[in-house]
N, C-alpha and C positions, 0 to 999 in steps of 0.2 A: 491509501490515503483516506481510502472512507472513513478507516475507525480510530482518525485524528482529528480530522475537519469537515466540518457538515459542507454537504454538497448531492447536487441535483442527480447527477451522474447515476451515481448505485442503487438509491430507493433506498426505502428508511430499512428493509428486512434485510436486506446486507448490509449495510452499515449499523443497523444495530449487533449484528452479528459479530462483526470486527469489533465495536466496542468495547463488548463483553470476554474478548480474545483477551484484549489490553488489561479489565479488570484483573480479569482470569490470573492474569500475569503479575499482577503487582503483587496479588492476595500471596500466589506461589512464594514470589522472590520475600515479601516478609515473612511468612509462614516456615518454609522452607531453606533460605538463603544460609542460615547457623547450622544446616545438615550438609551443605553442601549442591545443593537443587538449583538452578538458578535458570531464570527463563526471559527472553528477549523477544520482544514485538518489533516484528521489522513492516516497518508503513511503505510499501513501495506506492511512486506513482505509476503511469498505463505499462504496461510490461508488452511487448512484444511478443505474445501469445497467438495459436489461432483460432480462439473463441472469439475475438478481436473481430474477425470475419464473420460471425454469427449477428452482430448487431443490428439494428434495422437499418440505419445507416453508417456501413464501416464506415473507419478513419481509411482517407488515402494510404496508399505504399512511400510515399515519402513522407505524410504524417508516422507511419509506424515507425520506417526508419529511426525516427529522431527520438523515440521511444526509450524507456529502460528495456535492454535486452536480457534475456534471461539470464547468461552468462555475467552479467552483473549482477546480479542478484545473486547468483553462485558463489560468486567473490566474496559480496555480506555474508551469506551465510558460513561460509569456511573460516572466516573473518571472527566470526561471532563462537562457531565451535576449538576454535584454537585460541582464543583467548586464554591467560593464563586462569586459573581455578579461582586464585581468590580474587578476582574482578565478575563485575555483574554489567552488563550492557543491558539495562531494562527496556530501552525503547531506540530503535536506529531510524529516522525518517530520510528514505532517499528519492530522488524526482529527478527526471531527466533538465539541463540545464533550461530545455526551448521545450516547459512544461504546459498541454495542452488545457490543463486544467485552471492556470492562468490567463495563457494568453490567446484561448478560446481556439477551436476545430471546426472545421466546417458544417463536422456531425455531432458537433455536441449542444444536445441543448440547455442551456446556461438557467433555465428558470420557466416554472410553469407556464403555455400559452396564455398571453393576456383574451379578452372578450375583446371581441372588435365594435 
């Protein structure tokens, strides 16, 4: 989701990073798309990973639960590789239904500390 929609989450060097993914992408698909090239940005929202566990404050285990699971994201991707040739899937955004990045985590902090 970073390198769709600005947000606190990732820090501006990830999220610029992802951005530049999407450029990357469009440049290909026109550059390349008349040879046959064709490349897709897939935006997931929190993936149930365990770097997830690294954070300062993990999400809870029924927070991850509720997560995209890797295994969906496998599905996109398979999804995305079996497509027929002459179709171009330039950008797929997928988010778990009960997405924490809406409807706020207990570990997520939604915006810089104000001064008190």
């Amino acid at each position: 989701m970073a390198g769709r929609y600005p947000g606190y989450l990732a820090g501006p060097a990830y999220a610029v990073t992802k951005h530049g993914m999407g450029a990357m992408t469009d440049q290909l698909n026109m550059e390349d798309g008349v040879n046959g090239i064709r490349g897709c940005v897939i935006c997931p929202g929190e993936v149930a990973t365990p770097i997830l566990k690294t954070r300062a404050v993990p999400p809870s285990d029924e927070e991850i639960a509720r997560m995209l699971q890797p295994e969906d994201l496998g599905r996109v991707v398979r999804f995305v590789a079996e497509s027929p040739a002459h179709l171009c899937l330039n950008e797929i955004v997928i988010s778990p239904t009960w997405n924490r990045l809406y409807v706020g985590g207990a570990d997520l902090r939604m915006g810089p500390e104000l001064p008190r």
